[in-house]
N, C-alpha and C positions, 0 to 999 in steps of 0.2 A: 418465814415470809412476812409475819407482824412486824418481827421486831423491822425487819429493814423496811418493810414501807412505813415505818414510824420516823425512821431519822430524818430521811429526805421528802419535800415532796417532788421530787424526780424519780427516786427509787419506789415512794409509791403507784405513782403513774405505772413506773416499768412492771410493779409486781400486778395490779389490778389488770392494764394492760396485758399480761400475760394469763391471766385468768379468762377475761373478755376472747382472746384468739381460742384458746384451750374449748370455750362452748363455742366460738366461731367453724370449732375443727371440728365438733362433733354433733352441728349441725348441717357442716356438708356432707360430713359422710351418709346420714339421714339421706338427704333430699338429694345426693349426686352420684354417693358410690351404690351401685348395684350392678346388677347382672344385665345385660342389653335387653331391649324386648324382645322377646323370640315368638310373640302373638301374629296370628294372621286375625287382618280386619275381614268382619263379616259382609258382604253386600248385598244389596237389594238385588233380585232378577226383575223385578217388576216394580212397578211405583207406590211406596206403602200411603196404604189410606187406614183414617184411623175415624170411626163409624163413631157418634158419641150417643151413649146409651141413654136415655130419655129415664132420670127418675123422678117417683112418686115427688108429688109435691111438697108434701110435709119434709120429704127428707131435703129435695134442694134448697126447700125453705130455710132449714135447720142449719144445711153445710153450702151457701154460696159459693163460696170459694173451691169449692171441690167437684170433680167431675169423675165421669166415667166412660172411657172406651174400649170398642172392639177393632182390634188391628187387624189389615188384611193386606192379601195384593191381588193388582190384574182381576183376574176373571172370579177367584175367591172371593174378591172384596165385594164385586157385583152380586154374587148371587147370596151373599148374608145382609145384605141391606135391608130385607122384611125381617130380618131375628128368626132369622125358622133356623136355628141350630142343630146340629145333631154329634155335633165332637165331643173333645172330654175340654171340660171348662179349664184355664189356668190363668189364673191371677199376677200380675204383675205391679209391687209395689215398689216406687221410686224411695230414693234415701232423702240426704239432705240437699236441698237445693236441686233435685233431682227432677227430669222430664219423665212425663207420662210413657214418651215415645220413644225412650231406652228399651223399650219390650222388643221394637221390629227385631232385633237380633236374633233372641227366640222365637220369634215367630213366623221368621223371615225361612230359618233351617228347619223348623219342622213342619212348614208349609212344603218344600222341597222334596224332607223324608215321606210326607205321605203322600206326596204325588209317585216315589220310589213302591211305595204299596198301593198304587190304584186306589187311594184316599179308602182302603178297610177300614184302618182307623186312621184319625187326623186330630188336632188341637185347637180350640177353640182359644187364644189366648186375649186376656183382657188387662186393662192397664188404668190406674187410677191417678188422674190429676191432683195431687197436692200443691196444685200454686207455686212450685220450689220451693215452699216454704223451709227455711234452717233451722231447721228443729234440732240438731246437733248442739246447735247455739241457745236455741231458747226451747226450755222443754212444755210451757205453756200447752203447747199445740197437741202433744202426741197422744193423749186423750182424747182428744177431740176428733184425730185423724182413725185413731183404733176404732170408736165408736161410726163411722164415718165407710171405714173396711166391713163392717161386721152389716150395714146393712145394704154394702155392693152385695157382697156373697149371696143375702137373702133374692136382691134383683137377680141377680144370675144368674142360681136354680132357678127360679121362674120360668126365664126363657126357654128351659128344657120341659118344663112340668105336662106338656102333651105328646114328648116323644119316647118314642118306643125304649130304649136304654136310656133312660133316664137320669143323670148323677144324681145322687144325694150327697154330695162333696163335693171341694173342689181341692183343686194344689195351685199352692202361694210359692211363688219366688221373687223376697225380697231384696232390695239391693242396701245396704248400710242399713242405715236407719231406717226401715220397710220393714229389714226382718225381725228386728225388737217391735215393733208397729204389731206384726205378725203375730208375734211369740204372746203380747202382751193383748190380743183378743180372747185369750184361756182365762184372762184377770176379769172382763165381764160379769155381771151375773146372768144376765139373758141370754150366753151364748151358748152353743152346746157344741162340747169336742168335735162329735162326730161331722164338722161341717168342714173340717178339715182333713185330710187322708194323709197330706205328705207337705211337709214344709221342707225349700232350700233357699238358704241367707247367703247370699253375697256380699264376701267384707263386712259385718253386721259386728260391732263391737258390743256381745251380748254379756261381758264379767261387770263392765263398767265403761259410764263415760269418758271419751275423749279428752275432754273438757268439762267437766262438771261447774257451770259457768252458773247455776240459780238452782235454787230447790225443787221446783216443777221436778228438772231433768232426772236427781237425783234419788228423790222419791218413786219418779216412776221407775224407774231401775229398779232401786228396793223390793216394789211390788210385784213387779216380775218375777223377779229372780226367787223370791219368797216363795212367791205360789207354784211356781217351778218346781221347788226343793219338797213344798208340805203337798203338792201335789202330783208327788212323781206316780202314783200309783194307776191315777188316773188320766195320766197320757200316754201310759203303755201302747195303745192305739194309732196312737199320733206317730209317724217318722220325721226326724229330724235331720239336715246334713246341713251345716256350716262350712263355706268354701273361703280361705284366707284369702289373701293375694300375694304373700312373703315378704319380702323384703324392699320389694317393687313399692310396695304399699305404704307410704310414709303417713297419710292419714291416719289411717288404722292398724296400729301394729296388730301383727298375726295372734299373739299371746291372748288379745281382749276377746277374737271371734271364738274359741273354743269354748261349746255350747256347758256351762257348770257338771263337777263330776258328779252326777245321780246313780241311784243303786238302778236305773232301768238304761242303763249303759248299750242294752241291745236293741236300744230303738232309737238311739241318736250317734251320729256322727261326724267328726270333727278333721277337715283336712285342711292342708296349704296346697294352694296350686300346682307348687313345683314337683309336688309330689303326686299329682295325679295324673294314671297312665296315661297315654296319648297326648298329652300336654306337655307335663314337665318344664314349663315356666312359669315364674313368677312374674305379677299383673300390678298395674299401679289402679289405684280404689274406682278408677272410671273404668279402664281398659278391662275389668272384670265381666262386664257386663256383655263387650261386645269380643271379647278373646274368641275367637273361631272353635283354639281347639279346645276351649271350655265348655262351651256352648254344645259341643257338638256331640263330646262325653254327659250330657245332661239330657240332652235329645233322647242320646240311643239310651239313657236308662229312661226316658219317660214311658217310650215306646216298647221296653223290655215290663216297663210296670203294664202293662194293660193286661187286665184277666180278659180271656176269648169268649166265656160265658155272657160276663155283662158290658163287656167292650167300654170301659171305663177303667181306672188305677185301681188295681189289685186290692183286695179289705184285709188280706193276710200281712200282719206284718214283720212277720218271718221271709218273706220273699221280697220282700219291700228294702228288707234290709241285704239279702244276699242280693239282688240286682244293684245295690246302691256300692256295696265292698267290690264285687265284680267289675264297673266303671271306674269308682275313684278309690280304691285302696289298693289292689292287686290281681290286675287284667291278664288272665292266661292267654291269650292268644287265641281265646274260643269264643265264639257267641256263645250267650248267656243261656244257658238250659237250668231249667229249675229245677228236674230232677236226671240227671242225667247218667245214663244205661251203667250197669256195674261191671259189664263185661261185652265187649266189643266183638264181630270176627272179623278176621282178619282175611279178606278174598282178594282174589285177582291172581289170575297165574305169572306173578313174579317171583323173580331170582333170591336164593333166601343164601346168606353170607353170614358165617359165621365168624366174629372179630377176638382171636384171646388175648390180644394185647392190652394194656393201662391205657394207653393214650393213643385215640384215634381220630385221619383227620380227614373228610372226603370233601371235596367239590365237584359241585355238579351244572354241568352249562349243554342244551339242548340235548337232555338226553331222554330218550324217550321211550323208554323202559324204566318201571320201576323194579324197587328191591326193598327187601328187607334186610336188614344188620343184626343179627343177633350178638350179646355179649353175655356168657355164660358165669354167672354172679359165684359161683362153689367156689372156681380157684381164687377167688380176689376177697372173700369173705373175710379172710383171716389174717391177709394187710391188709386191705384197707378199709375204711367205715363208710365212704359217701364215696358216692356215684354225680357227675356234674356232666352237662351237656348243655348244648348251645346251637342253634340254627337263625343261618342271617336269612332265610324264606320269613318273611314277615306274613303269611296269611294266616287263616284263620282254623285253618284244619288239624286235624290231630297228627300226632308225628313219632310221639312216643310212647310204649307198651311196655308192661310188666305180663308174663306168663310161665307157664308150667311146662316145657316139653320134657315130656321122657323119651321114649325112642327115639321116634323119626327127629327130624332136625326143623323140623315147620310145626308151626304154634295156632291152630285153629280161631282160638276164642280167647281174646287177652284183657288184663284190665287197662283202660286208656288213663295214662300216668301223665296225660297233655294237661289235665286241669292242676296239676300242682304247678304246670311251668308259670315262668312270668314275664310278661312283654316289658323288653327294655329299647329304647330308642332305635336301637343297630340291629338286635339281638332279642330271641325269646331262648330265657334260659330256665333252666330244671334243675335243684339237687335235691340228691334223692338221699336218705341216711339207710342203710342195706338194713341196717338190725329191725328198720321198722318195717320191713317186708320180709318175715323169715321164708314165707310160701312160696315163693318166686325165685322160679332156677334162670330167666334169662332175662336181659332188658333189651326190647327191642325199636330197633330205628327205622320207620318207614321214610323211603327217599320216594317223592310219588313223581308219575311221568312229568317233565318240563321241557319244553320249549322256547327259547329266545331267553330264557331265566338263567340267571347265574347266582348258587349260592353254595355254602359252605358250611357241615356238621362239624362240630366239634364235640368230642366225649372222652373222659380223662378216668380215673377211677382215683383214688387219695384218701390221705391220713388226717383228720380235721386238726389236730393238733399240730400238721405242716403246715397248713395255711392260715394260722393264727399269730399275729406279729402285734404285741405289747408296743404301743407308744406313749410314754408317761405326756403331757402336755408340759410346755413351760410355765414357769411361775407368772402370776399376776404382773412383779413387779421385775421381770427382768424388760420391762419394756423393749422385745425385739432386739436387745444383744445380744442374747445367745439363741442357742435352737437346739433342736433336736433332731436326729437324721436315722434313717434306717435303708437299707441297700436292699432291693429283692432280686434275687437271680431267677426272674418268673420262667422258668421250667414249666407250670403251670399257667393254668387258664383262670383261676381266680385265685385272691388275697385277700382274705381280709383282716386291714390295722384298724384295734381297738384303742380310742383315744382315749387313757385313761386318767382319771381325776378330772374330766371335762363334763360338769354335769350345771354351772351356773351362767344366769345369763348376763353376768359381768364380764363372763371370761368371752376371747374373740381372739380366732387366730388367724396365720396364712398359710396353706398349707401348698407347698410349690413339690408337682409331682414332673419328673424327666426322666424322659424314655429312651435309651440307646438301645437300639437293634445291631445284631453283627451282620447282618445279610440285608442289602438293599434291593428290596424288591415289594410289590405292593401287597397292602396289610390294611385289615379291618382296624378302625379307629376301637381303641379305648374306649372303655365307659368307666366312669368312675361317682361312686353315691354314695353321699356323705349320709347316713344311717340313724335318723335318732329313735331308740329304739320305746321311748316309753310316748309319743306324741307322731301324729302322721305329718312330718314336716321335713321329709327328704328332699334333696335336692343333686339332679343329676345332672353330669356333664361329659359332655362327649369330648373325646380330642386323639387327633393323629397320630399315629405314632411313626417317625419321633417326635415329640414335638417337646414342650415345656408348658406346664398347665399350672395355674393360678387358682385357688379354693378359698374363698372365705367359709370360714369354719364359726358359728353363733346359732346362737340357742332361741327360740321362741318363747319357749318354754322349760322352766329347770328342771331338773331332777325331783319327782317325788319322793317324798319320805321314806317311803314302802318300796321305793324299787332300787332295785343293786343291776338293773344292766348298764351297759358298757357303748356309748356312740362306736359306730362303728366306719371305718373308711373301707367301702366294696372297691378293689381294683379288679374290673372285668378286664385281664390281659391280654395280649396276645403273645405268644408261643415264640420261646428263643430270645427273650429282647429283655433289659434290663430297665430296673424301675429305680428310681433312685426320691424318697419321699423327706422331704423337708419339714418342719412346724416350729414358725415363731408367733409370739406373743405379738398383736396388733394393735397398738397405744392407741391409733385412729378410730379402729372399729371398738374399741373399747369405750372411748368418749362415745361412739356413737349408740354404744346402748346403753349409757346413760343419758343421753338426750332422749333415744329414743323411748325410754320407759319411767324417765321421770322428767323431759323437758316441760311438759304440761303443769307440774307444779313447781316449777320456775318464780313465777310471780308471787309467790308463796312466800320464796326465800329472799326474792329482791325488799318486800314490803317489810320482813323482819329485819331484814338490816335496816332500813331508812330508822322504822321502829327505834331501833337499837339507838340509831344517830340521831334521833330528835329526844331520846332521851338524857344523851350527852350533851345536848346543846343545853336542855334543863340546868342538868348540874353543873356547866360552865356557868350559866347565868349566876349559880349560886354562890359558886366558889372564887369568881371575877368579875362577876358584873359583867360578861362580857358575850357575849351569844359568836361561838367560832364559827368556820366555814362548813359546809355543808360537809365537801370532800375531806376535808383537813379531821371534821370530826367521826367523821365514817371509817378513816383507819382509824382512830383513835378507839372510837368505843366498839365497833361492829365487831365481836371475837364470837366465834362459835362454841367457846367452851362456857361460856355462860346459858346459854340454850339447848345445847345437847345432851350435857351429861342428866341432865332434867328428865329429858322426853328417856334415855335409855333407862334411868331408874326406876320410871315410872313402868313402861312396857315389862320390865324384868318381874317388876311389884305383881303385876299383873297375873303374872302364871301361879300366884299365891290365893288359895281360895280364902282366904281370912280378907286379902286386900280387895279381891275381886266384891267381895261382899259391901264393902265400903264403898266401895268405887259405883259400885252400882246404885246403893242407898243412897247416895248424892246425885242420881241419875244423871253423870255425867257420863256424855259419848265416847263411844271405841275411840281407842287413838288411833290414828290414821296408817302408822307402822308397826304397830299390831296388826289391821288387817292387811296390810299389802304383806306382810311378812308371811301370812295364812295362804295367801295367793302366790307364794313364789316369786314376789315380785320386789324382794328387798331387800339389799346384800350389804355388808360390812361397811365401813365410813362412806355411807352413800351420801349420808345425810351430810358428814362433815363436807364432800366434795359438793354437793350441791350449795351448802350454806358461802361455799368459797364464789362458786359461781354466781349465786344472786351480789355478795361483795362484788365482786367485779363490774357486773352487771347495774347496779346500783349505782355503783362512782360513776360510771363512765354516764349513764343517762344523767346524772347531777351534773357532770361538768358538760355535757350537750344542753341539758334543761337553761344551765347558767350561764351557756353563750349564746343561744338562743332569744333570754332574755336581754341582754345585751346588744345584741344583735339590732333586735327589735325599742327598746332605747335608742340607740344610736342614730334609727331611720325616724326615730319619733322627733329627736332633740334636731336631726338637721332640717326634718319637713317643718314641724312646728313652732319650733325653739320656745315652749313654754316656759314660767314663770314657776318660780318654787311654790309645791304642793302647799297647797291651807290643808294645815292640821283641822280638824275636828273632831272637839273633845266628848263627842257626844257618839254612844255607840247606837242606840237606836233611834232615829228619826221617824216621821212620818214618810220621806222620800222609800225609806230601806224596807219600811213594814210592806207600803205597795207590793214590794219587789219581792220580800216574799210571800204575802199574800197569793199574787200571782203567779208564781210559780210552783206555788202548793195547789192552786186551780189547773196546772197545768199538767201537774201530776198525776191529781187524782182523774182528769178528764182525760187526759191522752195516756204521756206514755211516762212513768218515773224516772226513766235513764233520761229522756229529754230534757226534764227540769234540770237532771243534774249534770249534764252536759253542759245547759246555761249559764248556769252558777259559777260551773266551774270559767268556762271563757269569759265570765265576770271577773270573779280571781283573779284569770290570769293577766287581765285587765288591768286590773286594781294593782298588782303587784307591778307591771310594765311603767306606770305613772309614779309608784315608788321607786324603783329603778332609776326613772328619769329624772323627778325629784330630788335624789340623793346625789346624781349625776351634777343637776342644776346647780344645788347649793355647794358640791367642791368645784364645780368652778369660780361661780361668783367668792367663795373664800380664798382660792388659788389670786384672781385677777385685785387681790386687794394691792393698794401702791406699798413699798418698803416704808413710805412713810409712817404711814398709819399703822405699823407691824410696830415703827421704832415708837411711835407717839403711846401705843399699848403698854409697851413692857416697859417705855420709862414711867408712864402713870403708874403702872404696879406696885413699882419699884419705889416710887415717891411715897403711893396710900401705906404701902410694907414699911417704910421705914419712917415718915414724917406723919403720915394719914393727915394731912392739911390739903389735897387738894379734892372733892368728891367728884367730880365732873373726871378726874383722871380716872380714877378710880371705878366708877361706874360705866365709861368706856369700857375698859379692861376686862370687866367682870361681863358686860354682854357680848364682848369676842371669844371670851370664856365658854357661855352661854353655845354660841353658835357651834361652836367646837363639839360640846354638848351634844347637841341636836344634830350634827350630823352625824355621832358617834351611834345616839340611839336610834335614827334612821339607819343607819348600817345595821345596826344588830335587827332590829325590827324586818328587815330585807332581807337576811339572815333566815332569819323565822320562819319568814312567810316562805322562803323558797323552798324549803326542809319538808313543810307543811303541803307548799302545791307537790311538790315531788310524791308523796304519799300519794294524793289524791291523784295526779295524774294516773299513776298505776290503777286507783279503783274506777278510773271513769273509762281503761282502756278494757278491763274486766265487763264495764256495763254496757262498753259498744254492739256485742251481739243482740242483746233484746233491743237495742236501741234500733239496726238496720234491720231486724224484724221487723219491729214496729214500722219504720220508714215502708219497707217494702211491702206490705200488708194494709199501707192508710188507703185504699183505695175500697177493699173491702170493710175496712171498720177502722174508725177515728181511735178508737181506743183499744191499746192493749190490753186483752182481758184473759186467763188472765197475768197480774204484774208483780214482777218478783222485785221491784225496786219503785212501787209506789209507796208503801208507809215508810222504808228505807227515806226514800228524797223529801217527803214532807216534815220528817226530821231532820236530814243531810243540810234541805236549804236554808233554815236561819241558823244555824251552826255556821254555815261558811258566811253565809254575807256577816254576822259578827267577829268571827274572827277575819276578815279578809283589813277590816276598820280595826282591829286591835296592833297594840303595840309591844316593844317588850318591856318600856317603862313599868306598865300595869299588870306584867308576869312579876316581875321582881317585886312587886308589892304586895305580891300574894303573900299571903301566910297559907294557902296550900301548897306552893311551890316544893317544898320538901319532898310531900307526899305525891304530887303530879310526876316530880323527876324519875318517881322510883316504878310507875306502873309500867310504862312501855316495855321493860324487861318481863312482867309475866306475860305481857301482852304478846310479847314479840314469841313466849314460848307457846302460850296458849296457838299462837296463829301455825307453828311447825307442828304442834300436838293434833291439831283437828282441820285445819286446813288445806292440807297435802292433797285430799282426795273431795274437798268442799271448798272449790275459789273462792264461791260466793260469803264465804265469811271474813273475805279480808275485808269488806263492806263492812261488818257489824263491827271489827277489830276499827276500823278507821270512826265509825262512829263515837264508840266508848272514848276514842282518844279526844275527839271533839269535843264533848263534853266535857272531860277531865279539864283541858283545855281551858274550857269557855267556864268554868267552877273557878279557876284560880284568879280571874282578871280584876284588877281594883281600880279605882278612881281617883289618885293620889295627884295632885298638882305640883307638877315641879317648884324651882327655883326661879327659872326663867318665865314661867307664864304669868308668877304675882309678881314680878319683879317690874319699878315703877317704870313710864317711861321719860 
């Protein structure tokens, strides 16, 4: 693809151009393709009122900007208005840019549940104003908010401290950025664990930021995640559940919310939406909050946490965590009993049926007698190994037994084999493997009396190694040519195909399942659950049969090191009908999880090409005197094998303890694909694909940047029709020191993105007038008469051959001159644009603390504190000098050599450490300023002593 955007600049348009659609393509599938919403919105019954909590002085003092409420409705809301509490306290923190008033959802259904219990117990739920502040964007803040949190909690307890049950805790459910807020009250020194009993994160990217957009953010993370890992010992106490939102969720990929793996694995918990019972959709990062049937499996485990002793959230956190797997990991179809009986009897004088068949199928519609089914496990032991069963009664009662009969044909006292089963959408199904019940002569099926009810058992007995169907996956690079097919003649009621070699989250397939039936007549839909077995991020889907079904098949999360299972496709079937399962390679969804897991460090790779291209413009200068186009030089020098094979040498060096030694002694930082690689988050020519895509990305804003600038010339030369720029030869003035004097005040007082904001729409200023200036003067030389073109070249031609006439001659030589001067205005324009094009990218980098700051000047003038104030009061006399430089006074450097050659480490240094630290494409763009602004001289042309 080099070489042919080399020859032509059409064919580089077309190759650049096709890079540009290529992240075009894998940005929609991000933000367009997904799964439909399948949420029900939660509503008010009553009118929420939200009570705001009156704090200590010193603390509003301290945090203006931050409040605290208690939510309520109707007649609840009235009667908590004195603060005489008696619920169990729950805190509610918003994300980024997030409302206080996102709480009503939960507080809205568990105000409802304990009006369902005669308010025995009830939830006192509380909600903290953070101003919306974007702490995503700027992490400034989230220190200040955690210390902020830590003494709502203390007001809190309070308002309990004279009733009878008392908490000494509360439980936090944060949304996004809330529940790092959260996580990051354990970093304190003044805090103490026990003040928390139970943390749940919604959508909360707790591995790493979003956007790692200033060091604040980045740091804080660090310290988190640090005292997380050295302090696992001592949050044993603490329960944790992080809720994703899947694929729904394009803010927050699912990958980031998985709380780090710790050896105390049994007190924290990590799910996707799609995979949690009674839900089974995936949420986009808002919709998380007020998802019905999210909300509602959060409810009943809050309400399953309550100890009856102290009528508050349970101090065991062994039950903490079985009510917590019991809602969101694998829901039997029972209410949650904590210890619940070993052996059951079995009463009522019903019909007791003995079934010896493999495969059995009842339906039952107002029948109002029950029975019992027995199936006698001796004769089937020895074909087959598992036992599968299936009932569409969706309540919540027991239905299946394992017991002992020897004589009689009825079973007294059995064990209840309902808590292995598991609630699926249509269906609660059960398998059972027979070898791990050698004691049990029968399994039995309670059918209990129904009326108006229509539903249907299903029970199969089978060979596990029948319903085990091998699917290799296709290759990476067959891009969707070819496929892979497999036929099932479902005879059976379940299948399951292991998709194998499918364990990276590069890879992204389609997986098309179609059902012909040979008997038309009506039938339970299909279930089918795509299975990943080392992370909880299923996703299930219901569909007709017959019908033709549609699966995106991608990974959240890869494969770890340590584990050999196998993803797995569950086809919950139905009986008689034929499956026929498809899987190709998806080039779409495959760009899209490279957008999706490294679109963030995009800017990254755009800034190292420009890098790359302002270094070529260098060494044009050297080798022609000539400064080339922006774009023209961006194919030219912008190649990723001058950068890459760097960073992989290095990374490889690395696993060398001799080098690692080195590397350290230099105290130089992790490289950035070393750690993502540690994280599963970094797969084979990622980097070269992304390096292509910042290329693309790069050209195409250069030639937007370049007609833009244009553009805006054009509107200049027809409003104002100026006169050609006056050069001046002086870089520093008294006018310029003002300027930045002042904007170094402005820095250090307000906000550093603002100064540099300034400067820059100075620049781009400065540059507009050169534009126009270069424009000016090829007209005024275009509009010269033919005469004065011939009166030139015949003087030349005269002083060349006769030298008697000087008046011809010094004509000639100042047309000469002018020619000159517009030569070196062109390269100069050149320059600057190569240059603004950098700086544009780092000023769009500093826009988030910048609309921080904007949105926050109400509470305080200044950002404090600022990741880009000493950055800008260096950044601004670096630009306002170079914005006055030319490239006359490049070419006169005698550093020029050594200036052309930096941007290459520069550009590797910014891939090596950058990737997971935007904010250093700042310090990369500064060093280049200086380099810069070292090489410029003061050399007098020909034309300025030239007499007149």
């Amino acid at each position: 693809m080099g070489r042919a955007c080399r020859r032509l600049p059409t064919a580089a348009a077309l190759c650049y151009g096709a890079l540009a659609a290529l992240v075009l393509l894998g940005v929609r599938d991000v933000l367009l393709v997904y799964e439909e919403n399948r949420c029900s919105m939660t509503y008010m019954y009553e009118y929420p009122e939200y009570l705001k909590i009156k704090l200590p002085k010193k603390t509003a003092r301290r945090y203006p900007a931050y409040e605290l409420y208690l939510y309520g409705e109707g007649n609840y809301a009235e009667a908590n208005k004195n603060l005489i509490l008696k619920g169990i306290p729950v805190l509610f923190l918003p994300g980024n840019a997030g409302s206080y008033k996102q709480v009503r959802s939960l507080g809205s259904i568990a105000l409802r549940k304990a009006e369902d219990v005669d308010f025995k117990y009830h939830f006192n739920f509380f909600s903290v104003n953070f101003n919306e502040e974007l702490v995503a964007l700027y992490g400034g803040s989230l220190q200040r908010q955690t210390k902020f949190v830590h003494e709502c909690i203390k007001v809190i307890l309070k308002l309990y401290r004279d009733q009878e049950f008392a908490p000494t805790s509360v439980t936090i459910v944060g949304h996004s950025m809330g529940g790092l807020v959260a996580r990051a009250l354990l970093t304190l020194k003044n805090f103490r664990p026990e003040l928390i009993n139970l943390l749940v994160t919604q959508a909360t990217p707790h591995v790493a930021p979003v956007m790692p957009l200033d060091k604040y953010l980045t740091d804080f993370y660090t310290a988190v995640n640090n005292h997380w890992i050295l302090k696992a010992q001592d949050l044993r106490n603490l329960t944790t559940l992080s809720v994703a939102g899947g694929f729904r969720d394009y803010q927050v990929r699912s990958g980031l919310t998985f709380l780090p793996r710790l050896s105390q694995h049994d007190s924290a918990l990590s799910v996707v939406s799609s995979a949690v019972p009674r839900a089974w959709a995936s949420t986009d990062h808002l919709s998380i909050v007020w998802c019905k049937e999210l909300i509602l499996a959060m409810i009943r485990a809050f309400f399953d946490l309550i100890d009856e002793n102290t009528r508050q959230i349970t101090e065991d956190p062994k039950k903490r965590m079985s009510v917590l797997n019991h809602h969101f990991v694998r829901h039997p179809a029972k209410i949650f009993e904590e210890n619940p009986e070993a052996f059951t009897e079995l009463t009522g004088a019903f019909m007791w049926i003995t079934v010896k068949t493999s495969k059995w199928t009842y339906s039952v519609y107002n029948d109002s007698d029950g029975k019992y089914f027995t199936f006698p496990l001796a004769s089937h032991r020895k074909s087959y190994t598992h036992i599968y069963c299936q009932n569409s009664m969706l309540d919540m009662n027991s239905w299946i037994y394992g017991c002992i009969i020897s004589n009689s044909s009825m079973c007294l006292e059995a064990t209840d084999l309902s808590w292995r089963a598991e609630l699926l959408p249509t269906v609660k199904v059960v398998i059972l493997k027979l070898q791990d019940y050698p004691s049990l002569s029968h399994i039995v099926i309670y059918v209990q009396p129904t009326v108006g009810n229509k539903f249907t058992l299903d029970c199969e007995f089978f060979r596990e190694d029948s319903r085990i169907v091998q699917l290799p996956v296709t290759h990476l690079f067959s891009f969707g040519l070819s496929s892979r097919k497999i036929l099932l003649n479902a005879t059976g009621l379940l299948y399951n195909v292991q998709l194998q070699h499918f364990d990276q989250i590069y890879q992204a397939f389609k997986i098309y399942i179609e059902s012909h039936c040979q008997l038309l007549k009506e039938r339970k839909p299909s279930v089918y659950r795509l299975h990943i077995p080392w992370s909880l991020e299923d996703s299930i889907i219901v569909a007709k049969v017959p019908s033709f079904t549609e699966i995106s098949a991608k990974l959240h999360i890869a494969q770890p090191e340590n584990d050999s299972s196998v993803p797995v496709l569950n086809i919950y079937s139905s009986s008689d009908c034929q499956y026929e399962v498809v899987l190709k390679t998806s080039l779409l969804q495959i760009l899209g999880q490279i957008i999706r897991f490294h679109g963030c460090s995009l800017p990254v790779y755009v800034v190292s090409n420009i890098l790359l291209t302002y270094g070529g413009q260098l060494s044009a200068l050297i080798s022609t005197g000539q400064c080339s186009e922006f774009s023209l030089e961006l194919v030219r020098t912008a190649k990723p094998y001058k950068v890459d094979p760097v960073i992989s040498i290095v990374v490889f060096l690395l696993r060398f303890n001799w080098f690692r030694e080195i590397w350290d002694s230099l105290s130089l930082p992790e490289v950035d694909a070393a750690v993502l690689s540690s994280q599963d988050a970094w797969f084979p020519l990622v980097s070269l694909i992304l390096f292509l895509f910042g290329a693309g990305i790069a050209y195409w804003s250069g030639i937007f940047f370049s007609s833009s600038l244009r553009i805006f010339s054009s509107l200049w030369l027809a409003l104002i029709r100026p006169s050609v720029l006056q050069k001046d030869n002086k870089l520093i003035t008294p006018r310029r020191v003002c300027v930045v004097v002042s904007l170094a005040l402005v820095s250090w007082t307000t906000c550093g993105a603002f100064a540099i904001f300034i400067i820059y729409l100075r620049y781009v200023f400065k540059v507009i007038k050169l534009h126009v200036s270069v424009r000016a003067e090829q007209n005024v030389l275009n509009g010269d008469s033919e005469h004065s073109k011939e009166t030139s070249q015949n003087a030349i031609k005269h002083t060349v051959k006769k030298q008697n006439s000087v008046d011809g001659a010094s004509e000639a030589i100042r047309s000469l001159c002018n020619n000159r001067t517009i030569a070196e205005d062109v390269n100069s324009l050149r320059m600057h644009v190569a240059i603004l094009n950098l700086f544009t990218w780092i000023v769009l980098l500093n826009l988030p603390s910048l609309i921080y700051w904007l949105k926050n000047l109400r509470h305080n003038v200044r950002l404090d504190p600022d990741p880009c104030s000493s950055t800008a009061i260096i950044l601004v006399p670096i630009l306002e000098i170079l914005m006055n430089s030319s490239t006359s006074e490049v070419k006169s450097s005698k550093l020029l050599k050594i200036a052309a050659k930096v941007p290459l480490p520069l550009s590797v240094a910014m891939l090596a450490f950058g990737r997971m630290h935007l904010y250093k494409c700042l310090s990369s763009s500064l060093f280049l300023g200086l380099i810069y602004l070292s090489q410029l001289g003061r050399l007098t042309s020909l034309c300025s002593d030239f007499p007149k």
